[in-house]
Backbone as CSV, one residue per row, in Angstrom:
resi,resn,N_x,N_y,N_z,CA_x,CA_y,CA_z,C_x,C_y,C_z
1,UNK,163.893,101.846,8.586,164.163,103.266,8.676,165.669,103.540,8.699
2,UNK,166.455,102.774,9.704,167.648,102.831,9.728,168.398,102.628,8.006
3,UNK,167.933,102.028,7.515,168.497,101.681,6.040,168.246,102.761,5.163
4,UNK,167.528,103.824,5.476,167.065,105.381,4.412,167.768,105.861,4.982
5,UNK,168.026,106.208,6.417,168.827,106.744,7.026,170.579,106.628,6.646
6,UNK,170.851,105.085,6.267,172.318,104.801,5.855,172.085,105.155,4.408
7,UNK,171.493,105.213,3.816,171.644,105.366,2.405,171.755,106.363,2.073
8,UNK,171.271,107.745,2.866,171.370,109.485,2.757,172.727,109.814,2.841
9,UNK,172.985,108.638,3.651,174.332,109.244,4.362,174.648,110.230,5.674
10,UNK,173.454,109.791,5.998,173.512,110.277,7.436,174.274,109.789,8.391
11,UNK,174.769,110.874,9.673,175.960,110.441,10.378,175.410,109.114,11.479
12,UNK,176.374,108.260,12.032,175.953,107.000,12.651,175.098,108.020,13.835
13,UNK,175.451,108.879,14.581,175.020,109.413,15.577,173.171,109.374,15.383
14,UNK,173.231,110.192,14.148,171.767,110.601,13.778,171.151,109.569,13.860
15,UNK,171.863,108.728,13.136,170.573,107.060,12.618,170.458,106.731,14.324
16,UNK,171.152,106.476,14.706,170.874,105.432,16.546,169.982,106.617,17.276
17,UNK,170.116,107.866,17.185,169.147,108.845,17.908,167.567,108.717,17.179
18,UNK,167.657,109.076,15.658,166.447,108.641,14.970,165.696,107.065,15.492
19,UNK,166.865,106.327,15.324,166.285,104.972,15.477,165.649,104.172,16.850
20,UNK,166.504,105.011,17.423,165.773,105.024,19.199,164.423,105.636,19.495
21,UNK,164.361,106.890,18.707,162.897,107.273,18.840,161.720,106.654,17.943
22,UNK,162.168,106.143,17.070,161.466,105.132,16.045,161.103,103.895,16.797
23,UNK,162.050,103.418,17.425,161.658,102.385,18.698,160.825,102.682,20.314
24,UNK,160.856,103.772,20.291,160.163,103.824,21.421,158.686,104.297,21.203
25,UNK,158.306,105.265,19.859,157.372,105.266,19.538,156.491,104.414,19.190
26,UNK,157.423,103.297,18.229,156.770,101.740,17.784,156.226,101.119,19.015
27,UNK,157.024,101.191,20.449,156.891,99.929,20.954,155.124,100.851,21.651
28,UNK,155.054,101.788,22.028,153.872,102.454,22.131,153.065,102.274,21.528
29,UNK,152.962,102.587,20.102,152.224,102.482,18.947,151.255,100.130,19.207
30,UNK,152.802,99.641,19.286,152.231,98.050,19.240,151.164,97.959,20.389
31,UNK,152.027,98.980,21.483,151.021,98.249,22.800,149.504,98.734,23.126
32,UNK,149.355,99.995,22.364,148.191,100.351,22.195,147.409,99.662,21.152
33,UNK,148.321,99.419,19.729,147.538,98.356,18.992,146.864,97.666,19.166
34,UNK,147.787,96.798,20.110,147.083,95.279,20.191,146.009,95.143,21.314
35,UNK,146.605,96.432,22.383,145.226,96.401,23.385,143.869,96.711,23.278
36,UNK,143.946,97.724,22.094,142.375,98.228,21.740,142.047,96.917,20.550
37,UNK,142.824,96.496,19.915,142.346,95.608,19.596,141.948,94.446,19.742
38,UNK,143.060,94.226,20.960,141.939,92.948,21.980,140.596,93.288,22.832
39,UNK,140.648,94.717,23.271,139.256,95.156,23.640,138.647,95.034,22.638
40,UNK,138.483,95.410,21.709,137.445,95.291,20.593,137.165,93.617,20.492
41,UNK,138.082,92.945,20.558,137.994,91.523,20.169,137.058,90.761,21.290
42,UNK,137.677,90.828,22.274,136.703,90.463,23.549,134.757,91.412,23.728
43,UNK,134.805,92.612,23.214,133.335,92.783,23.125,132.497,92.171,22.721
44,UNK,133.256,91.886,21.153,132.443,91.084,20.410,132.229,89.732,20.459
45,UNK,133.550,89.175,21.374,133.025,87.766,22.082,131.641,88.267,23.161
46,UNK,131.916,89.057,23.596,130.918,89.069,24.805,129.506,88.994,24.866
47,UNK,129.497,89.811,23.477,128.091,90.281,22.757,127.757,88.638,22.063
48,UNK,128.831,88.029,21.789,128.032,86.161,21.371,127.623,85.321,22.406
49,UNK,128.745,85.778,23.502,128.166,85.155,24.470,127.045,85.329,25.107
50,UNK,126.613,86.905,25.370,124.991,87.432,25.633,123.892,86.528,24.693
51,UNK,124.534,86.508,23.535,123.196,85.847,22.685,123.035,84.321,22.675
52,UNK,124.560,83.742,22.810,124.286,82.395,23.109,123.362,82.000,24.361
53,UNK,124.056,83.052,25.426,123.393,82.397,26.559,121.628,82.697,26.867
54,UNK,121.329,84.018,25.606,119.922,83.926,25.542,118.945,82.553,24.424
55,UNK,119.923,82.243,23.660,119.106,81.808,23.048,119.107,79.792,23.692
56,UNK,120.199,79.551,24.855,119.866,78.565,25.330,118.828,78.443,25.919
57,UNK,117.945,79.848,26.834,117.056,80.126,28.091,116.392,79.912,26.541
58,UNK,115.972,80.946,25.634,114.896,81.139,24.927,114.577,79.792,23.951
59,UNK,115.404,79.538,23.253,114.894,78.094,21.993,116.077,76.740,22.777
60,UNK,115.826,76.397,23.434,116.824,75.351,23.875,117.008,74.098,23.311
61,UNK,115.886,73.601,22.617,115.171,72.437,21.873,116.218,72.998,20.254
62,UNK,116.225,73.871,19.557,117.326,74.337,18.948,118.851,74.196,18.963
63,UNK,119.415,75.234,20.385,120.519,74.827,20.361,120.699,73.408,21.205
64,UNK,120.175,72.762,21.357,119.996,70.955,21.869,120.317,70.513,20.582
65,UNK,119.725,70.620,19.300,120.207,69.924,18.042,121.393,70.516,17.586
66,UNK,121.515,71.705,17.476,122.810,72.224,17.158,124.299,71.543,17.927
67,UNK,124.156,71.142,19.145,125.050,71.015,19.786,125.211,69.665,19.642
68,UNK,124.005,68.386,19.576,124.288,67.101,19.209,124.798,67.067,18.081
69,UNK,124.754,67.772,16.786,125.304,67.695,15.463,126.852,68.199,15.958
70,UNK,127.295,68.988,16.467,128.509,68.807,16.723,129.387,67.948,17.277
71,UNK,128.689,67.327,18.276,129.304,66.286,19.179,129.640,65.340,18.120
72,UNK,128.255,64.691,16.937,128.715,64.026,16.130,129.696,64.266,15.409
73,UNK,130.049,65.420,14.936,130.977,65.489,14.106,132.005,65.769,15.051
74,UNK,132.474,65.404,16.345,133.639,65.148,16.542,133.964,63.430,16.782
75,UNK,132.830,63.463,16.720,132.955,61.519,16.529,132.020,60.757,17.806
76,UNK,131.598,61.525,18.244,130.488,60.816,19.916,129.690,59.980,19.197
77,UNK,129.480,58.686,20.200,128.435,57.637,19.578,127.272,58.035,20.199
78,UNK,126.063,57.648,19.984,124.571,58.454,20.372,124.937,58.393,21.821
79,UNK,125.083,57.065,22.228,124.915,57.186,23.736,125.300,58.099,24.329
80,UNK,126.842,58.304,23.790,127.902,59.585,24.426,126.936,60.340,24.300
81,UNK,126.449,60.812,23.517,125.549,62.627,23.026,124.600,62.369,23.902
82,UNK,123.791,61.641,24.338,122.556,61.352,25.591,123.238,62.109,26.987
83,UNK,123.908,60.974,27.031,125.043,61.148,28.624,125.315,62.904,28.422
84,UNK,125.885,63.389,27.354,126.636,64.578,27.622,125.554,65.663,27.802
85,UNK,124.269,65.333,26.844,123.599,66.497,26.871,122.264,66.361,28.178
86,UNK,122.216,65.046,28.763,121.543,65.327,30.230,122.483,65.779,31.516
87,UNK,123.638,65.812,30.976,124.594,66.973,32.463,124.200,68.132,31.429
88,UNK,124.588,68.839,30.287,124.503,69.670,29.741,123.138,70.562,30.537
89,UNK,122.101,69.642,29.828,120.653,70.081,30.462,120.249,70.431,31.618
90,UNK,120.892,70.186,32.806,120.826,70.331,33.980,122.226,71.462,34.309
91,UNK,123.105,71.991,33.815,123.761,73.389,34.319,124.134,73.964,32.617
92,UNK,123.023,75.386,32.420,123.235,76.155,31.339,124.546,76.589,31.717
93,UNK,125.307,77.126,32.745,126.788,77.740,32.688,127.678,76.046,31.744
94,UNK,127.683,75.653,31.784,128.373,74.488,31.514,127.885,74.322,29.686
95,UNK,126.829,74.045,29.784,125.807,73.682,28.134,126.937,75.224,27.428
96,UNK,126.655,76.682,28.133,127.277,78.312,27.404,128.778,77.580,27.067
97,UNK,129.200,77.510,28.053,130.861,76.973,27.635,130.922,75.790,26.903
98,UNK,130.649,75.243,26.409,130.513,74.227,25.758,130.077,74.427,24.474
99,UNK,129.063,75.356,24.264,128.509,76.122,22.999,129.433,76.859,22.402
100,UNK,130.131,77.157,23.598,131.405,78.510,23.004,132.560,77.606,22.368
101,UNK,132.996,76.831,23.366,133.988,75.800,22.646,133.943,75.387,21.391
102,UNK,132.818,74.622,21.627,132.805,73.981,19.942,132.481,74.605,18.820
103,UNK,131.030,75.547,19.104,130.429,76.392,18.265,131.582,77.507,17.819
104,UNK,131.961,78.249,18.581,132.432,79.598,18.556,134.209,79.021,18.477
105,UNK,135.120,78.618,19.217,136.194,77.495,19.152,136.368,78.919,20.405
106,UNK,136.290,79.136,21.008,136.309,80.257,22.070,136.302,79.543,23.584
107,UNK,137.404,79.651,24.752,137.226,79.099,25.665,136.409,80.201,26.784
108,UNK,135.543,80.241,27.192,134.557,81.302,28.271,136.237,82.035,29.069
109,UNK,136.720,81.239,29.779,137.903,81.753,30.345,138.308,83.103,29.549
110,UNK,138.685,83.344,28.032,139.331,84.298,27.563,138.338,85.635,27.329
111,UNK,137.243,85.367,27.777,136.277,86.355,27.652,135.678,87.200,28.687
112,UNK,136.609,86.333,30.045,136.268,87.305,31.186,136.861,88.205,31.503
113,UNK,137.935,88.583,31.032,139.403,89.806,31.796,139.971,90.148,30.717
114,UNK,140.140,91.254,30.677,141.174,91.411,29.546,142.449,92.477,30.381
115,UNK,143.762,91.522,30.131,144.786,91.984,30.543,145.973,92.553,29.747
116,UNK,147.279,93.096,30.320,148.042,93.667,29.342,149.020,93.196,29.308
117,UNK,148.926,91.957,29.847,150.244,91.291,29.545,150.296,90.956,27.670
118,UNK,149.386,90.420,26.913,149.672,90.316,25.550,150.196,91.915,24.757
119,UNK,149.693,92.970,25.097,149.947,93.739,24.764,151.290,94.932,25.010
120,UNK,151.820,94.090,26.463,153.179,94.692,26.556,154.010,93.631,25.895
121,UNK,153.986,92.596,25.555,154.546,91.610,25.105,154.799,91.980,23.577
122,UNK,153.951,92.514,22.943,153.683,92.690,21.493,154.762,93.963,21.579
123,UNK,154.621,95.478,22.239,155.504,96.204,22.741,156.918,96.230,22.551
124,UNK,157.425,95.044,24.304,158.535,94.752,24.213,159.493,94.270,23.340
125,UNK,158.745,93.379,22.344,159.125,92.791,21.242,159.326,93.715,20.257
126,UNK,158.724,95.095,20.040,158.840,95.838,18.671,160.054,96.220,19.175
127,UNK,160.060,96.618,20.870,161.138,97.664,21.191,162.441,96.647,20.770
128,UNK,162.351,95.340,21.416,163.861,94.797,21.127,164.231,95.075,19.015
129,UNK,163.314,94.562,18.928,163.764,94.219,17.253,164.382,95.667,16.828
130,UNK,164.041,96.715,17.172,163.863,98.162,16.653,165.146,98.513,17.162
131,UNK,165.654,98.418,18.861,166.801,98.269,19.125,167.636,97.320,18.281
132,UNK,167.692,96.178,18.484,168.647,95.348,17.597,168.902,95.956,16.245
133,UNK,168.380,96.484,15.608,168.502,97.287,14.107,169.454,97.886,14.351
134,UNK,169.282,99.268,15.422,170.034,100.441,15.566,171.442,100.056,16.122
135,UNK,171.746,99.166,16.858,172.566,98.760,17.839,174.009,98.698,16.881
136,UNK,173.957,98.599,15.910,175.125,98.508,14.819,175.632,99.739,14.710
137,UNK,175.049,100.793,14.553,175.259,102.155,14.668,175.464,102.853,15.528
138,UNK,175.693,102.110,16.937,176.117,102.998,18.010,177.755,102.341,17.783
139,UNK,178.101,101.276,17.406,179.105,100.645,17.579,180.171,101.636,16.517
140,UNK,181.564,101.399,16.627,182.254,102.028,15.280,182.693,101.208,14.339
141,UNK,181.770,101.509,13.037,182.026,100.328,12.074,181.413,100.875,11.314
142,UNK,182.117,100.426,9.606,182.135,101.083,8.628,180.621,101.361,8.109
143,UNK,180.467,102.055,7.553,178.720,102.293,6.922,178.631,101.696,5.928
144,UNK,179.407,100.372,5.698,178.606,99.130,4.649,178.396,98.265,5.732
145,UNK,179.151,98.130,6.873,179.190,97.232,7.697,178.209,97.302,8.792
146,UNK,178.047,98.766,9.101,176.541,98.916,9.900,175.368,98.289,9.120
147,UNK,175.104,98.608,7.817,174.427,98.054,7.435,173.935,96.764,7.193
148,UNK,174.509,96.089,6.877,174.984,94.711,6.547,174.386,94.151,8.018
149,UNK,175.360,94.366,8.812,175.114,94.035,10.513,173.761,94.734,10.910
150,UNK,173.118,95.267,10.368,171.554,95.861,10.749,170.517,94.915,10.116
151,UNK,170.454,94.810,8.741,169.832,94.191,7.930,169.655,92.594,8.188
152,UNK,170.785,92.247,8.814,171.073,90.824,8.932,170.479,90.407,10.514
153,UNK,170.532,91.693,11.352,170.374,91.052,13.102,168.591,91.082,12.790
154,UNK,168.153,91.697,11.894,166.504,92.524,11.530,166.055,91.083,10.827
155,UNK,166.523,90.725,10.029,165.782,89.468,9.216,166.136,87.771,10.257
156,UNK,166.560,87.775,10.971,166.952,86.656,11.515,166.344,87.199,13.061
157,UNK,165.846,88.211,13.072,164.731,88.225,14.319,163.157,88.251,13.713
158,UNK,163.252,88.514,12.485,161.819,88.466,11.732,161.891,87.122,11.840
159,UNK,162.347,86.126,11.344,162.444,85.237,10.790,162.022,84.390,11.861
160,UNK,163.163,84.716,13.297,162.449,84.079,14.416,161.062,84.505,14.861
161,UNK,160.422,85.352,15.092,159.206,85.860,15.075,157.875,85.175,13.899
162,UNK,158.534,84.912,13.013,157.686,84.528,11.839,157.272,83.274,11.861
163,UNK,158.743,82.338,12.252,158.627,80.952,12.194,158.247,80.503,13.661
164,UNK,157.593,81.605,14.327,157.625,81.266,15.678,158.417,79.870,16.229
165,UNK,159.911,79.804,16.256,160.635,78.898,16.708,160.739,78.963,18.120
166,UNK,160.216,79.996,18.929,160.687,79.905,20.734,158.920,79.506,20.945
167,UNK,158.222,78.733,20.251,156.951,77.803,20.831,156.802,76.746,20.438
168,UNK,157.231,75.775,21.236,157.634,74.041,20.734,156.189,73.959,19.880
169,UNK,156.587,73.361,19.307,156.092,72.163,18.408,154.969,72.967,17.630
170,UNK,155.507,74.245,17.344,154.718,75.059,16.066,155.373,76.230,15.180
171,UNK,156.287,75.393,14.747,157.592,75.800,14.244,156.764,76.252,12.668
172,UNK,157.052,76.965,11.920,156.905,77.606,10.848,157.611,77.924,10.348
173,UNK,158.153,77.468,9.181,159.052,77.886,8.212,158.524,78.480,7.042
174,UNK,157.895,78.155,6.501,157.222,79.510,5.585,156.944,81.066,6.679
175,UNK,156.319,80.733,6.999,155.775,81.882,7.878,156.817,82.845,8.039
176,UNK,158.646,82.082,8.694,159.671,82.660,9.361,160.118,83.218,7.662
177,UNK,160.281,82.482,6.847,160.659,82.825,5.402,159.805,84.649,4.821
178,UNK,158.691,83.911,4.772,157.819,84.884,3.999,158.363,86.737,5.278
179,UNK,158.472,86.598,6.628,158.512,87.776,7.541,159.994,87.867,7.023
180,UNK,160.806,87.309,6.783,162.272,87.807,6.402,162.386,88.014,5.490
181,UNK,161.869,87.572,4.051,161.727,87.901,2.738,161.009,89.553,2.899
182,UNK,160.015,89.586,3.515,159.271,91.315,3.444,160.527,92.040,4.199
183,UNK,160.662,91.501,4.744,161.839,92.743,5.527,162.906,93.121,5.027
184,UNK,163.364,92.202,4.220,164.691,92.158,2.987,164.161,93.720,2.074
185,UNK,163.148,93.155,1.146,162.777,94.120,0.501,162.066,95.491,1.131
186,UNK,161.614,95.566,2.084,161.367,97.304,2.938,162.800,97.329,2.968
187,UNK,163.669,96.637,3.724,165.104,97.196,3.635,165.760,97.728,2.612
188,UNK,165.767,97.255,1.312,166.161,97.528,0.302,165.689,98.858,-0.481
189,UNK,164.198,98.678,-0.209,162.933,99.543,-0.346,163.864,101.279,-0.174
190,UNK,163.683,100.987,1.321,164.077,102.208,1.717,165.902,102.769,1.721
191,UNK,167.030,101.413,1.704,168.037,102.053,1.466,168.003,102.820,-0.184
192,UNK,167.479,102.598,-1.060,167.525,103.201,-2.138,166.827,104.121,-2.382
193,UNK,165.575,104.953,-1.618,165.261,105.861,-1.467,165.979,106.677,-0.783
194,UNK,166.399,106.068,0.338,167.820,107.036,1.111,168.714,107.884,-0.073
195,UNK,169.236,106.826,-0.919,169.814,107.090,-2.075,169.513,108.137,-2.988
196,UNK,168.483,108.004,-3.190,167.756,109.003,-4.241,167.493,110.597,-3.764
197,UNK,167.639,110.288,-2.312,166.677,111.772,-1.576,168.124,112.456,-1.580
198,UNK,169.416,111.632,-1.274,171.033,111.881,-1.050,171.268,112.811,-2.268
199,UNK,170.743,112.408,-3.619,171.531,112.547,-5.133,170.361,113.406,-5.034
200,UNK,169.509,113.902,-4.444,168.707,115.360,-5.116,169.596,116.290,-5.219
């Protein structure tokens, strides 16, 4: 936004006032996002878990084969699958979580609470990036140089975000590439519409 904004030729004042409310709306906008969408996400775990845990009470002799074919295919030798599925057989809370794990790849834990820590997190994060954009434009510096210094603090926080580099050992470099490559071009996107709306 800030980049339509520099391209009109709008004064630095405007863009950091625009761009502040662009950030505070976003970071609203994320945290409601992601919360109704983790409510939604967790129902529909909940609603598998209702049916898993009926259909252990109801066909058990069923999910009993279903669940030894998995064990095999993580590599259990028969004996193991005996041993596991006579504790199994004797506590259904244990056999449900276990169904969920492997079957569903779902740990029971993430299906009991749903909290807002992921969703202020998602938030805080729009708000910093959205700040960091604008932050060039409160400063005094030329309007190639705000830009430049906007575009550049914006793709090298995508980039970190993308390549998720602040979570050891799941580093992504395409991922960090491909989120800084899109952001390049919306940037570009929109400084040249700035442009165009300027020359009406």
């Amino acid at each position: 936004m800030t980049s339509a904004l520099n391209g009109a030729g709008v004064g630095f004042s405007t863009v950091a006032l625009a761009g502040l409310a662009f950030a505070i709306a976003g970071a609203i906008s994320m945290f409601f996002s992601y919360y109704l969408s983790r409510r939604s996400e967790l129902e529909s775990l909940r609603t598998d878990m209702a049916r898993e845990r009926m259909e252990i009470e109801t066909e058990p002799e069923e999910e009993r084969r279903e669940m030894v074919e998995l064990l095999r295919g993580d590599g259990y030798a028969e004996r193991e699958i005996q041993v596991i599925m006579e504790r199994l057989s004797k506590d259904k809370d244990l056999w449900l979580r276990e169904t969920l794990r492997r079957e569903l790849k779902v740990d029971a834990g993430e299906v009991e609470a749903l909290n807002y820590r992921g969703a202020a997190a998602a938030g805080v994060s729009f708000l910093l990036l959205a700040l960091l954009a604008v932050s060039p434009y409160v400063l005094a510096v030329t309007r190639v140089g705000a830009l430049a210094t906007s575009v550049t603090v914006s793709l090298v926080a995508l980039f970190a975000l993308g390549s998720r580099v602040f979570i050891p050992h799941n580093f992504r470099l395409k991922g960090g590439l491909e989120s800084a490559g899109i952001g390049l071009l919306a940037a570009a996107v929109l400084y040249l519409t700035g442009l165009l709306v300027a020359n009406l």
